[in-house]
N, C-alpha and C positions, 0 to 999 in steps of 0.2 A: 451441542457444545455452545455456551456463550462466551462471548468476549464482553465485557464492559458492559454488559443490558444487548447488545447486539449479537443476534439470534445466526450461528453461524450459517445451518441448515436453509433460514430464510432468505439471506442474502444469497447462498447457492442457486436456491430454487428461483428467485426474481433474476440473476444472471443465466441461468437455463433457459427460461420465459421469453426471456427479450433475443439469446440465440436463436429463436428459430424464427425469429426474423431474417436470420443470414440465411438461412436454409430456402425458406421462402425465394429471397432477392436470386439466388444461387441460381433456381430453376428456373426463372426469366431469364429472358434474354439482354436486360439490365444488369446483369451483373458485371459491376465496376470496383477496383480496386479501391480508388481513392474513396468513393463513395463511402465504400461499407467501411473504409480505416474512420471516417465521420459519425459514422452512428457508431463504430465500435466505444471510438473516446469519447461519445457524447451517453450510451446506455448501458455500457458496463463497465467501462474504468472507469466512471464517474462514480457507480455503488461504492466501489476498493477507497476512492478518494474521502467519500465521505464518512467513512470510519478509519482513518489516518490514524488515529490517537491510538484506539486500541489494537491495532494494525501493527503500532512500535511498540508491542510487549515484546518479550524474551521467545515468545510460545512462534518457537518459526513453523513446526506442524500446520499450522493455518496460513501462515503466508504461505508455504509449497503447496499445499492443499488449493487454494484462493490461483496461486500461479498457475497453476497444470490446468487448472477451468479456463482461463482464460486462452490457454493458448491453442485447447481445443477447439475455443472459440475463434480463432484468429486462423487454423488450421480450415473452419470453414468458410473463411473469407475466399483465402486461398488454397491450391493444394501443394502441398510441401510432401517430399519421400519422409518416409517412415520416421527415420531414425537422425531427421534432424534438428538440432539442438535447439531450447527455447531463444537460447543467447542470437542465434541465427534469424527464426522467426521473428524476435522482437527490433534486433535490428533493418529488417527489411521493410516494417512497417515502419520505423523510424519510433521506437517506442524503449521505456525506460521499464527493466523488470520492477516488481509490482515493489520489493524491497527498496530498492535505489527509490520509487518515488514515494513511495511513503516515509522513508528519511529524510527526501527534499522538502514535503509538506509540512513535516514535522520541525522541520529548521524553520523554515517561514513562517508558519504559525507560533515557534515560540521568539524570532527576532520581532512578530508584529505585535506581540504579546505580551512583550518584555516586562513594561510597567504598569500594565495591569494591575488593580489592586489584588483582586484575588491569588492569580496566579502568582507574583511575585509573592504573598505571602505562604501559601501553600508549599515553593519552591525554599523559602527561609523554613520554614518550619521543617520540611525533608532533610535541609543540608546540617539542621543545629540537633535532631534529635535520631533521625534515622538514615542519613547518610553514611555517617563513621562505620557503621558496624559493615562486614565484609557477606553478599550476598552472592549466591551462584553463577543469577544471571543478573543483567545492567536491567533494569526497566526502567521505563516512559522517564521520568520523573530524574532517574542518573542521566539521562541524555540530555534531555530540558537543561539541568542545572550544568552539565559540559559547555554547553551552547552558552549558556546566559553570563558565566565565569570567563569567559572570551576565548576560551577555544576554538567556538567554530567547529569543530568534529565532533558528529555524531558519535565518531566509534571508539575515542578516545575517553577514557576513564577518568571523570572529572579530580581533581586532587584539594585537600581538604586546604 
């Protein structure tokens, strides 16, 4: 499955890769909480972060897909009971689900981005020829121009 040229199976298999590095850490007797929270945001929330863009399509199947890896991963930092909740996990490590920050990326990237030439023309040309018409789901591109129309919310549906 691709997202945008980005190979989703790849990025799986490179955040598998760099897991067993915890596995590793694990069977020392180095094994430290904060430590492994350090390489977890430094070698696999950082893959998630650098495909942000097509991260904010519609297609959530791949963010729940992308979340559940991660928190397996996180699962072997530490060990949690069975049946407890990501929302749990991710607040103990002090961590935002992989949705909330690829929204946060996505804001910041299009306030730093704003007047760009490209982008601001790309974003005209979406709202003057393919905005009006009524789509299923919001993509990239309806959030972008939410943001840039001065809403500020992502999740809020830009108005013409």
């Amino acid at each position: 499955m691709y997202l945008s040229g980005i190979n989703l199976e790849m990025l799986e298999t490179k955040m598998a890769k760099k897991s067993y590095l915890f596995r590793r850490i694990k069977g020392m007797k180095i094994n430290s909480i904060r430590i492994n929270s350090i390489l977890f945001k430094s070698l696999i929330r950082s893959l998630s972060d650098y495909a942000f863009i097509p991260l904010s399509s519609p297609t959530l199947r791949i963010m729940k897909k992308l979340q559940s890896l991660q928190t397996r991963i996180l699962r072997q930092i530490k060990y949690f009971p069975l049946k407890t909740r990501t929302s749990a996990i991710l607040s103990y490590f002090n961590l935002d689900s992989l949705e909330t920050r690829t929204a946060k990326l996505l804001a910041k990237f299009t306030k730093a981005k704003r007047d760009h030439d490209l982008i601001s023309s790309e974003l005209a040309i979406f709202k003057e020829k393919i905005h009006p018409t009524e789509r299923k789901y919001r993509t990239t591109f309806d959030k972008m121009l939410g943001l840039t129309s001065g809403q500020g919310n992502l999740d809020t549906h830009p108005t013409s």
